[in-house]
N, C-alpha and C positions, 0 to 999 in steps of 0.2 A: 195444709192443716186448717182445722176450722176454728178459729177464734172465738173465745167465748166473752162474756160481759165483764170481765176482770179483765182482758188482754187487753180488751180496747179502753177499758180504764188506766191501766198500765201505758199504753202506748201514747195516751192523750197528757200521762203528768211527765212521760219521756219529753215529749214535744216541748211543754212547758218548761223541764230543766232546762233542753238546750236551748231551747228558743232564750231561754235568761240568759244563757251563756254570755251570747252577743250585747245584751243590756249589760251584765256587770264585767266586760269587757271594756262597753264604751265608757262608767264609773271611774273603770281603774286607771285607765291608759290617760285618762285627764291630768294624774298626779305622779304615777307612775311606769317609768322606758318599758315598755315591750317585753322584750326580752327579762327584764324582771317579772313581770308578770306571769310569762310559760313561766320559768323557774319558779316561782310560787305555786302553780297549778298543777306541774306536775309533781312537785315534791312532795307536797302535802297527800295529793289522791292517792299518791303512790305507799306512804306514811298511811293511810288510811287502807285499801288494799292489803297491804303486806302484815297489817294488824288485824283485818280479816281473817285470812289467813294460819294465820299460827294461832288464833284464837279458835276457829275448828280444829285443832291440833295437825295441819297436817304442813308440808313443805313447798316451797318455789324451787323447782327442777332448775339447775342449774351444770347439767352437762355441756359439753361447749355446741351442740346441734341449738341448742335452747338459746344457749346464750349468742349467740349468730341469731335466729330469729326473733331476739327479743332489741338488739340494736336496729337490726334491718328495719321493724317498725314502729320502733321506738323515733328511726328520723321522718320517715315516710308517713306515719301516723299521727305524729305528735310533734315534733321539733320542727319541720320544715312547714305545715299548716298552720302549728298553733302561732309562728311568729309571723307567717305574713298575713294572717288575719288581725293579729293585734297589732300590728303594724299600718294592717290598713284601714282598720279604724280610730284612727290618730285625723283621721282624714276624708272618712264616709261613715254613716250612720251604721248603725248595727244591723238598722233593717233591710238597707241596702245588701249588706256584707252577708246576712242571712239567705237571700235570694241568689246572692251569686254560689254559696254554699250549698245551694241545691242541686247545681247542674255537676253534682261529685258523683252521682251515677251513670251521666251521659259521658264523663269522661271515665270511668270504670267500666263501662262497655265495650269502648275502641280500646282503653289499654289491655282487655282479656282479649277480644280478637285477636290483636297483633302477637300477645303470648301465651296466649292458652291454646290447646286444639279442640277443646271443648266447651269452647264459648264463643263460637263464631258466631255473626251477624247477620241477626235473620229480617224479614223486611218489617215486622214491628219494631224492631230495635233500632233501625236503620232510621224509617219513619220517626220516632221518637227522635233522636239524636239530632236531625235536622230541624225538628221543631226546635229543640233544645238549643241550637248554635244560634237559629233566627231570632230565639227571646236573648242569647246574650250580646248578638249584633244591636239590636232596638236598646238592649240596656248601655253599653258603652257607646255606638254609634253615634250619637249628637255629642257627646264629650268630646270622642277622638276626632271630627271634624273641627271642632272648633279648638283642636290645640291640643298639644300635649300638660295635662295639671296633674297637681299633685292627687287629685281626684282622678283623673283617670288611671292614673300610676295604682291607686289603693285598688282600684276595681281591677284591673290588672294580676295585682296581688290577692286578690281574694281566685281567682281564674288556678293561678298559681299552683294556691293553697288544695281547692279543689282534684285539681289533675294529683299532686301527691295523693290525696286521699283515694283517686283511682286508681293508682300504682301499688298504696296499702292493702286493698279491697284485695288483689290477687297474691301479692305476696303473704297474705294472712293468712292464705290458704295451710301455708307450711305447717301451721300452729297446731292442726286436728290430722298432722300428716305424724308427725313428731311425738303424737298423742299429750300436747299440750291442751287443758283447758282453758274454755274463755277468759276465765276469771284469772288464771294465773297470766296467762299471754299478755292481757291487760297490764296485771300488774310488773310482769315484766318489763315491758314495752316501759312503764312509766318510770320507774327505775333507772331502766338504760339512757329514759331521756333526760332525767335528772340530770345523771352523770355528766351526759354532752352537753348541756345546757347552761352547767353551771359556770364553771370557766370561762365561757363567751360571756354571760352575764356580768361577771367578777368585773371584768377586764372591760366589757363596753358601757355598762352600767355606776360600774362603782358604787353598789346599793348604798354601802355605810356612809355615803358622801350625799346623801340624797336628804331632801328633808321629808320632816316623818309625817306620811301620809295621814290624812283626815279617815273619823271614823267609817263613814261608810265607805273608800276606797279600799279598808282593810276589810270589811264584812263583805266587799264585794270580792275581793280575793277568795277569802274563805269559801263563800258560798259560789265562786267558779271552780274551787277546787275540789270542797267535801259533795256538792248537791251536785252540778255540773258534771261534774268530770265523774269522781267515787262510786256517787248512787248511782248517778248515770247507767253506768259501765253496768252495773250491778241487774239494774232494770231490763238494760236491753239485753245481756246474753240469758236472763230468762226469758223475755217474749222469744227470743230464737230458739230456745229448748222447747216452748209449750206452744207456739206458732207455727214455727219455721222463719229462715232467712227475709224469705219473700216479705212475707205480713210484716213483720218489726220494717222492714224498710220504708214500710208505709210512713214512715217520722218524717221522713223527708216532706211530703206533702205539708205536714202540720207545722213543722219546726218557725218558717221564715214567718207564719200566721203571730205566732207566739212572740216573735222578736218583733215584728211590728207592732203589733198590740203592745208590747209594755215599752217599746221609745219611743211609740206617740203617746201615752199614758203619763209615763213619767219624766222623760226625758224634751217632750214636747217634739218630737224628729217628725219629717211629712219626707214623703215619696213624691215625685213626679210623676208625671203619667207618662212619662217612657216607663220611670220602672215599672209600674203595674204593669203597664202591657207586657214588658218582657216577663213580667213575674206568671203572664197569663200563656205566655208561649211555652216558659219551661213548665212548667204548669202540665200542659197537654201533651209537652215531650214525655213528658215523665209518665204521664196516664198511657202514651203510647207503649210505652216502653214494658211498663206492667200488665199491659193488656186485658187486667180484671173486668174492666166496665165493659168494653166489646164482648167478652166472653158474658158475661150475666146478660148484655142485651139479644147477643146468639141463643142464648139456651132459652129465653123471652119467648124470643120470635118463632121456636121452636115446638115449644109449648102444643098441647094438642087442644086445646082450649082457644088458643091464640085465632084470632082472625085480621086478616088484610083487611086494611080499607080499600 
């Protein structure tokens, strides 16, 4: 599909949600456990969704096909990502954590391969995916040599977090199989992770035993759970209705831009020049992967106008 000058305005203040994400992640998790924080995240977006919702007057499908697709990505989407990246920046930069949140589509590649029959790996993807492992060897590589840290542990985790979200990418498929929509799948999912989330919370957390967070820890809550997560959601299953899959995925590129940009802004955070370079390998994994730029420089070259030097 062809994208128009709204899309790609859409898709650039997408970037900028999530790209915050990671900023008022690193905010919260200063004063507030992890796991409190998914549990704030999802509750609320979900609270926000679910008021969507019944405010166009219509229903969250709830037969038990539904409600099995809505826990299945509720942990795989949300519960099992959202805690080992808040988790692991208790301990790396957001900007850091952004970048390794990039390579979620080179692990969404191998995991359809190995379970889908129609998503096997063709030699751009393959090509891509190798660049993609090489920017994450040069990202942890000098850590992991020099020692097992709690910093490598977080990059680790954020690896983790990613490969879930490739395991999501396929199983989500269920959701348009079951004639669920995005927006309800979404707010399912957030729902179902409320539910699992909170009890572990209760019990590892003990919120009421906490002392009570500073203002911008709590407006950074808010603003990962309504703008982050809600609108979020909201943004991108319309760039896939009026795009396509392909184009909204283009976030990915933009996203880790947007998280460095505001923790070296505000947060004062710097990259090493491992990460850049690995940020510049998955980078071109990913341009592999997608194949756009070789295709527009094919049809270039193709051109009847076009001349060889």
């Amino acid at each position: 599909m062809q994208m128009t000058l709204r899309d790609w305005a859409l898709l650039g203040f997408l970037s900028v949600l999530w790209g915050g994400s990671f900023f008022f992640v690193a905010v919260a998790v200063k004063e507030v456990p992890p796991l409190t924080v998914v549990l704030a995240r999802v509750g609320i977006a979900a609270a926000v969704l679910y008021a969507v919702i019944r405010l166009a007057g219509e229903r969250l499908p709830v037969r038990r096909e539904a409600l099995g697709a809505y826990l299945g990505m509720g942990v795989l989407n949300n519960l099992i990502p959202f805690s080992l990246f808040f988790w692991a920046q208790t301990s790396i930069s957001g900007g850091l954590a952004s970048i390794l949140n990039a390579t979620t589509p080179i692990f969404a590649i191998l995991v359809a391969h190995f379970l889908l029959a129609d998503e096997r790996m063709t030699a751009g993807k393959f090509g891509g995916v190798l660049l993609g492992l090489l920017g994450v060897v040069t990202l942890i590589g000098g850590d992991a040599l020099a020692g097992v840290s709690i910093a490598t542990l977080g990059m680790v985790a954020c690896l983790g977090a990613a490969l879930s979200y490739g395991f999501a990418s396929v199983f989500g498929r269920r959701f348009r199989r079951l004639g669920i929509s995005s927006r309800d799948g979404a707010c399912g999912q957030l729902l179902a992770s409320t539910a699992m989330i909170a009890p572990i919370a209760v019990i590892a957390d003990q919120p009421w035993a906490l002392p009570a967070p500073s203002t911008d820890a709590v407006l950074s809550i808010l603003a990962l759970a309504v703008a982050s997560t809600a609108l979020a959601y909201v943004i991108y299953f319309r760039l896939i209705a009026t795009s396509g899959a392909v184009n909204a995925a283009l976030v990915t590129f933009l996203v880790p831009v947007s998280a460095i940009l505001l923790g070296s802004a505000v947060l004062g955070e710097r990259l090493a020049a491992q990460h850049i370079a690995g940020m510049a390998l998955i980078a071109a994994g990913l341009l592999a992967v997608d194949g756009r730029l070789f295709r527009m420089a094919r049809r270039r070259m193709s051109r009847p106008g076009h001349r060889r030097a």
